[in-house]
C-alpha positions in Angstrom: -20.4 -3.5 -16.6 -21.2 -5.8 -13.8 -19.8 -9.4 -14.8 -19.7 -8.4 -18.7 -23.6 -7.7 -18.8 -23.3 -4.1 -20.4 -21.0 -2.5 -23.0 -20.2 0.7 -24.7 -23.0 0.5 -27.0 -25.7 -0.6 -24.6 -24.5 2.5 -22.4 -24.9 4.7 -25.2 -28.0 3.6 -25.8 -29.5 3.9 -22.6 -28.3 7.1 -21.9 -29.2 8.6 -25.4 -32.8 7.1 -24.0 -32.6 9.1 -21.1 -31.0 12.4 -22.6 -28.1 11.9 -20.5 -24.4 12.9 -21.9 -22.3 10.0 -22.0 -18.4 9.7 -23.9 -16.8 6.0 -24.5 -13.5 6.4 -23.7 -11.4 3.0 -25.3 -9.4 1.1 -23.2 -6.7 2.0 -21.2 -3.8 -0.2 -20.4 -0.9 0.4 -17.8 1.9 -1.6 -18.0 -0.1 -4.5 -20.0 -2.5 -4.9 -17.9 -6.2 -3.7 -18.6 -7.1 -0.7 -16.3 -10.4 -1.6 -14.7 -12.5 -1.1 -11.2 -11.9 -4.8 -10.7 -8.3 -4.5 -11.0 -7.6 -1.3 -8.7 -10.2 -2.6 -6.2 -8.0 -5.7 -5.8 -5.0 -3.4 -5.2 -6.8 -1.6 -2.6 -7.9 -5.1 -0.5 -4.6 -6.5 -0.9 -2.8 -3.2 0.2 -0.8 -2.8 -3.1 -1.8 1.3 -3.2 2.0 2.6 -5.2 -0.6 0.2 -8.0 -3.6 1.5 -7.5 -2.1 5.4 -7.5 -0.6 4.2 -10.7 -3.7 3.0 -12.2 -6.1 5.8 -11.0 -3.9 8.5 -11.9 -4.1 9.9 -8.4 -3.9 8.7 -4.7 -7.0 6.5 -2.9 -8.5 9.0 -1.0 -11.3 9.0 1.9 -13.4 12.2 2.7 -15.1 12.1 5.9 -15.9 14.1 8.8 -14.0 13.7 12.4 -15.6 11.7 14.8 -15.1 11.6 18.3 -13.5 7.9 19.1 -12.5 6.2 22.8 -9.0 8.9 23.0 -6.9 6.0 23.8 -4.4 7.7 21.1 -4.6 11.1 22.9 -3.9 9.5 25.9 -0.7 7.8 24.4 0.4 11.1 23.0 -0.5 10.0 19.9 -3.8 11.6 19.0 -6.0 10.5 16.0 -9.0 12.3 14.0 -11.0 9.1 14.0 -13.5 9.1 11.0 -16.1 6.4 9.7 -15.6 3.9 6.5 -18.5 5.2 4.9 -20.9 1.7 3.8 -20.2 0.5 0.4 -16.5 1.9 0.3 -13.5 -0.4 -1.0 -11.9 -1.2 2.4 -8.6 -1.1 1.6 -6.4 -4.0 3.6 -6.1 -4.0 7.7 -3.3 -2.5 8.5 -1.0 1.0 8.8 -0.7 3.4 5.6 1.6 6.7 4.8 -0.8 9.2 3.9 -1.4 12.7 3.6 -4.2 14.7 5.2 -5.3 17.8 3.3 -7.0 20.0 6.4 -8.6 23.4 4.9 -6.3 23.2 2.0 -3.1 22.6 4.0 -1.5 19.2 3.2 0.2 17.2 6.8 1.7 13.8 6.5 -0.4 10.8 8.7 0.3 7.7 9.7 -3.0 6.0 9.5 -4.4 2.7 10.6 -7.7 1.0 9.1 -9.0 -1.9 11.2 -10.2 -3.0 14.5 -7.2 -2.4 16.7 -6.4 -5.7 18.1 -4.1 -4.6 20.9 -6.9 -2.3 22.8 -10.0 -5.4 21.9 -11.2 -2.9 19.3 -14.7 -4.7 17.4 -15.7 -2.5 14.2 -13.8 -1.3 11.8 -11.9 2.2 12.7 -9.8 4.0 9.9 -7.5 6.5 12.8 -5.0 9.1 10.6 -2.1 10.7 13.5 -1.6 13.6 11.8 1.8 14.5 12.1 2.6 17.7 13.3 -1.0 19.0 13.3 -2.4 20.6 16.6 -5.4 21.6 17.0 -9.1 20.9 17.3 -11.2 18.4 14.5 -13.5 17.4 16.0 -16.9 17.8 13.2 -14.3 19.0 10.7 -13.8 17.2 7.5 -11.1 15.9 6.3 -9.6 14.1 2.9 -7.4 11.5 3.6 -4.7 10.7 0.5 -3.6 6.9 0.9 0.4 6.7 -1.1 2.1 3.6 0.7 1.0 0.2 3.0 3.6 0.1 5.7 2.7 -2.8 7.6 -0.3 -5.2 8.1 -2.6 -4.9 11.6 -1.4 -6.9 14.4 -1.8 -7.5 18.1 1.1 -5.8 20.1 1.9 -7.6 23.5 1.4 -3.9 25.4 0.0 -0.2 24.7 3.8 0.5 25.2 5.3 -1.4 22.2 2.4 -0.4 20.0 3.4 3.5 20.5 7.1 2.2 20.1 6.2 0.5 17.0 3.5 4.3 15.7 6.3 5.9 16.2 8.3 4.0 13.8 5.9 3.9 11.5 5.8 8.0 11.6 9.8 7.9 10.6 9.1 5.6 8.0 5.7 8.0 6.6 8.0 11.4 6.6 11.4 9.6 4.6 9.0 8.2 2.0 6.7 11.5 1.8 9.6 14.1 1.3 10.7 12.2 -1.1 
């Protein structure tokens, strides 16, 4: 529980109070370390998600619905299905992430960035999947994004030209370790 207030028998108690089902499950350790929310929320913030897969048994994901954003990344020919960090989600670490998108059951890799785009003066928070080789229409469609690797921290590219360069890169990089 929240800084060691609560434990197994207090939660049992409380939700025997309330008729509410509730199952203690002992603890689990993963390579000798404890497995807890404190643990694979730091993984998340500092980026370290081939951890945080390990330790929740399946990829970070993020559900959300697509959102229309400025279409700087159509415009590059790199087009994004912008969608918003819901409030109270772990933000994982600024940067760019190999992920997969599942889309109405079908599974693309993306090449996604979480932060506030430095390059183009960006000021909240944007999480902007390229889903690679995906055409089509998103707009108001949901989406699950599946977070596997961090491929590089956020930074501020001298021109549009050598941030493409550098998206495009980061696409090669996304399909070698996804096939794999």
């Amino acid at each position: 529980g929240y800084k060691g207030a609560g434990n197994a028998q207090l939660l049992q108690q409380y939700c025997a109070g309330e008729k509410l089902p509730c199952t203690i499950v002992p603890e689990q350790v993963v390579d000798g370390v404890r497995v807890s929310s404190t643990y694979i929320r730091n993984q998340l913030e500092t980026g370290d998600m081939a951890t945080a897969v390990k330790f929740l048994g399946h990829p970070h994901y993020l559900t959300g619905t697509v959102v229309h954003g400025r279409a700087l990344g159509r415009r590059l020919g790199i087009p994004t299905a912008n969608l918003r960090l819901p409030e109270g989600l772990v933000v994982p670490k600024f940067g760019v992430y190999a992920c997969l998108v599942v889309i109405d059951g079908k599974t693309y890799a993306a090449v996604t960035n979480i932060g506030t785009r430095p390059t183009v003066e960006g000021h909240h928070v944007t999480v902007e999947p390229w889903i690679l080789d995906y055409e089509g229409d998103l707009y108001g469609r949901e989406i699950t994004l599946e977070f596997y690797r961090f491929l590089r921290p956020e930074m501020k590219f001298p021109s549009l030209e050598d941030l493409k360069a550098e998206i495009h890169r980061n696409a090669q990089e996304t399909r070698k370790l996804l096939n794999r």
